[in-house]
C-alpha positions as CSV (number, residue, x, y, z in Angstrom):
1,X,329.4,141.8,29.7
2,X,328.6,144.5,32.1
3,X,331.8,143.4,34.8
4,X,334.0,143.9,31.2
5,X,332.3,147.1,30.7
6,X,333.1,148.6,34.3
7,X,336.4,147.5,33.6
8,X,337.1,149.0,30.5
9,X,335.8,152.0,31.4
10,X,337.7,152.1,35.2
11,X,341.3,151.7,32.8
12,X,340.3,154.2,30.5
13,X,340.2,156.9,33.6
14,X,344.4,155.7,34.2
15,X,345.4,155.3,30.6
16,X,343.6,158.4,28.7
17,X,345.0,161.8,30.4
18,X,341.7,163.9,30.0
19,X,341.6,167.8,28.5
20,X,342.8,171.2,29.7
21,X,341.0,174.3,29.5
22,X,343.5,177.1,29.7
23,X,342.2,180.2,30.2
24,X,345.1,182.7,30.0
25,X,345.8,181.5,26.5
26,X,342.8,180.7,25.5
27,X,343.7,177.0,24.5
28,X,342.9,173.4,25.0
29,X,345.2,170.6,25.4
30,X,344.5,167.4,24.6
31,X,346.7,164.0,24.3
32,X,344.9,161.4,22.2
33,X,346.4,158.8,24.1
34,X,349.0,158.2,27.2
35,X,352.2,159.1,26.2
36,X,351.7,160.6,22.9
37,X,352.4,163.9,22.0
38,X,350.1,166.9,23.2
39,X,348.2,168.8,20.9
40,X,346.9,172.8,21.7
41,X,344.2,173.5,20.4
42,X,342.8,177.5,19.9
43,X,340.1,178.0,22.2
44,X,338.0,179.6,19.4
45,X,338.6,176.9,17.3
46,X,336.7,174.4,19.6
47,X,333.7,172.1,17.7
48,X,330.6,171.9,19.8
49,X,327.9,170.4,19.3
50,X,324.5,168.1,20.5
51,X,323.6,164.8,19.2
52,X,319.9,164.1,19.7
53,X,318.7,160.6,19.2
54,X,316.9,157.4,20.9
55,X,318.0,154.9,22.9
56,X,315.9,151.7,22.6
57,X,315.8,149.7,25.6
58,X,313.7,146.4,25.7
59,X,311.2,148.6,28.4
60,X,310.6,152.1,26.0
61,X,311.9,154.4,23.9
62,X,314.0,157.1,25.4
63,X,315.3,160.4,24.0
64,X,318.9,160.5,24.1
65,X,321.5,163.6,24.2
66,X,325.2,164.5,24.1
67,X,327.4,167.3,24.3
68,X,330.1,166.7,21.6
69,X,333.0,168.2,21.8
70,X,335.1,168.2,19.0
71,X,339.3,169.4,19.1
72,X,340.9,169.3,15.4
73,X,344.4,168.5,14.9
74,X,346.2,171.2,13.1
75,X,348.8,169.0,11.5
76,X,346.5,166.3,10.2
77,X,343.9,168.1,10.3
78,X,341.4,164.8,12.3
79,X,339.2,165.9,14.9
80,X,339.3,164.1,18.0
81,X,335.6,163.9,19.3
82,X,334.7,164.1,22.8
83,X,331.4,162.9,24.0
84,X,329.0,163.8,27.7
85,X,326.1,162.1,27.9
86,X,323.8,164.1,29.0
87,X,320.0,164.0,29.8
88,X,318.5,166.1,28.0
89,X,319.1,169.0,25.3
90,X,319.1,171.6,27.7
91,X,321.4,169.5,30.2
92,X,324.0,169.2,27.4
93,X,323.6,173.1,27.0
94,X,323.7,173.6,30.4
95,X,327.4,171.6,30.6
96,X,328.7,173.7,27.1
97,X,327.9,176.9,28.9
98,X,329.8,176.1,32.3
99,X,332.4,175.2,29.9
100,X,332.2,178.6,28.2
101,X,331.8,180.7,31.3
102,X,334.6,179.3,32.8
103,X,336.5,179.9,29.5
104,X,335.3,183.5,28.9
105,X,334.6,185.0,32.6
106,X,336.7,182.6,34.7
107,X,335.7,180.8,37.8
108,X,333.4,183.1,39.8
109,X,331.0,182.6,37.0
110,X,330.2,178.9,37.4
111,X,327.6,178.3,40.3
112,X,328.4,176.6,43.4
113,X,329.3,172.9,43.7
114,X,325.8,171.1,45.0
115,X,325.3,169.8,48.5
116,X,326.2,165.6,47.8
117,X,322.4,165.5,49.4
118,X,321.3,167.0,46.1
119,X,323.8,165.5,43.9
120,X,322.4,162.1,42.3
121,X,324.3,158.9,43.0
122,X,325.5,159.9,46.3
123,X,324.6,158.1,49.3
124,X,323.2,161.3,51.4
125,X,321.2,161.8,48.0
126,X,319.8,158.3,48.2
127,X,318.8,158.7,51.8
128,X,317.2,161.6,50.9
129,X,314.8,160.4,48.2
130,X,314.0,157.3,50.4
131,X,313.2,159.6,53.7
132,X,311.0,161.9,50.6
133,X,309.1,158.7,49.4
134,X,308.8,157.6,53.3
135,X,306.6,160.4,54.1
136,X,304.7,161.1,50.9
137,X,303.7,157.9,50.1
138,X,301.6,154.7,52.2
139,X,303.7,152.4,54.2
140,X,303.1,149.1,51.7
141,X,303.8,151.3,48.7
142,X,307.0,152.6,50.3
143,X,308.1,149.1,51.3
144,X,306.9,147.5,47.6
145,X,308.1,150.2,46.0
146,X,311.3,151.6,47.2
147,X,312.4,149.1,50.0
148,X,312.0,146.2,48.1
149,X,312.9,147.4,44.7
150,X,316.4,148.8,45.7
151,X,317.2,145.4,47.9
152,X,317.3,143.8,44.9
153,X,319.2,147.2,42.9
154,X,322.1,146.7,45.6
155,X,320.4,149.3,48.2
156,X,323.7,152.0,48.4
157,X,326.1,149.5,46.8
158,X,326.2,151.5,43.3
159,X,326.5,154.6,44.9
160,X,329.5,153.5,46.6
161,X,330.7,151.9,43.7
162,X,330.6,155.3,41.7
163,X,332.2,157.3,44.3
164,X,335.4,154.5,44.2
165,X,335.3,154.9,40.4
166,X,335.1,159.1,40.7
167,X,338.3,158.8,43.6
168,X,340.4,156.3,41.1
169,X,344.0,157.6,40.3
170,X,343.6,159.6,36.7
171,X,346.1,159.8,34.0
172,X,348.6,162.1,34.8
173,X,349.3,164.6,32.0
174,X,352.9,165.4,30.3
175,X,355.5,167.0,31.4
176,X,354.9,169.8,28.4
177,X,351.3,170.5,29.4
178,X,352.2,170.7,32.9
179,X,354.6,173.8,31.9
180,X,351.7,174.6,29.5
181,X,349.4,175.7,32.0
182,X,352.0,177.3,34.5
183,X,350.4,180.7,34.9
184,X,351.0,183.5,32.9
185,X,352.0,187.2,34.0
186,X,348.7,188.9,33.0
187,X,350.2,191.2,30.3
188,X,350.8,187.7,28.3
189,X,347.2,186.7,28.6
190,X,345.7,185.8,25.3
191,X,342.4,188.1,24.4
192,X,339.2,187.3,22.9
193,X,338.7,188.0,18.9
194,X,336.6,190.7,18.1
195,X,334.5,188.7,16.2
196,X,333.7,186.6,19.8
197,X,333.8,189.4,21.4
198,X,330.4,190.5,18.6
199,X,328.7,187.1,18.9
200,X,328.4,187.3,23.1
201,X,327.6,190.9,22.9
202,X,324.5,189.5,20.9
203,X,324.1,186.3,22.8
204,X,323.2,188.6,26.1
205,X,321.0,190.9,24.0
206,X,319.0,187.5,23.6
207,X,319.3,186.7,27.2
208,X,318.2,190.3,27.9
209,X,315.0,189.8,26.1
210,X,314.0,186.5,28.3
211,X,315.0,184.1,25.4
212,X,317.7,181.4,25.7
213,X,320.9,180.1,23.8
214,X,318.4,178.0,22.1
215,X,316.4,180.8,20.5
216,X,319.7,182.0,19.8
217,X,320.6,179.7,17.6
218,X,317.2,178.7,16.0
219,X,317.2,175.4,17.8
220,X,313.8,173.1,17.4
221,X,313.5,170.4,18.8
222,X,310.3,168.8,20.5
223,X,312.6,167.2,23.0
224,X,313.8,170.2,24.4
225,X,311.5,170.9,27.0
């Protein structure tokens, strides 16, 4: 079940091209599936959303969250849904706004790319917590506890497994979205509505006043902490 799983999955990164962000026109492009026809998609148009529910294991009850990200088709008028898992409701809000900084204030506004020693799943990450749990915790806890509980997880093995899955060959996109998102000369550059530009001039007057995105949008949930 699980080997037809991985495998599923490892195809879907060569057969479904994944979507562009273009900035200088403000669109999206998406291809619901290899070789079909792209579809662009208005920037301001974009669906997102969180999906908050529970994920019921056979050892608890977790809260579960993801960033949905939805693209309508203008001539049929479907919306193709795009789902990130995502820890919790301020991780999926955390990925949406990287998304929309990049969109609306271009690269230099996304934070640098982690050290792998602080980036979970990798190898120098792994060695990391196990050096951490070496030295704040007994020796028999350490060895029942960590040594012995990830020989029997596959000690690095997963970790090596994910970074082969990340460096697998992706779909290659079409022809027309590779002219698509040739860059523009910057008098062609697509520009924000003024109704945007409204909204984000009140989204930082609610940042201003310590409050977040959240706030913003009247968002309760107890699971957001």
């Amino acid at each position: 079940m699980y080997v037809f799983i991985f495998c599923k999955t490892v195809r879907e990164l060569r057969v479904q091209p994944p979507i562009r962000f273009n900035r200088q026109r403000r669109e999206v492009a998406m291809v619901p599936k290899k070789g079909a026809a792209p579809h662009y998609v208005p920037w301001e148009e974009v669906i997102a959303c969180v999906s908050a529910g529970k994920l019921v294991t056979e050892y608890a009850v977790l809260p579960e969250f993801k960033l949905m990200i939805g693209l309508r088709d203008a001539a049929s008028g479907n919306v193709l849904w795009l789902t990130v898992a995502c820890g919790s409701l301020r991780a999926a809000v955390a990925e949406w706004e990287a998304i929309r900084a990049y969109m609306e204030e271009g690269p230099a506004a996304l934070p640098a790319p982690p050290s792998e020693e602080f980036e979970e799943g990798t190898v120098a990450y792994f060695h990391m917590a196990r050096l951490g749990y070496r030295e704040n915790f007994p020796w028999l806890q350490y060895v029942f506890g960590f040594l012995f509980v990830q020989a029997f997880g596959g000690w690095t093995l997963p970790c090596h497994i994910s970074n082969w899955v990340n460096n697998r060959p992706r779909a290659l996109f079409p022809k027309a979205v590779q002219e698509w998102s040739r860059p523009l000369p910057a008098d062609q550059h697509a520009l924000p509505s003024e109704a945007l530009l409204k909204e984000s001039a009140e989204v930082r007057e609610v940042f201003y006043r310590g409050k977040t995105l959240l706030d913003y949008f009247k968002v309760k949930f107890a699971e957001a902490a």
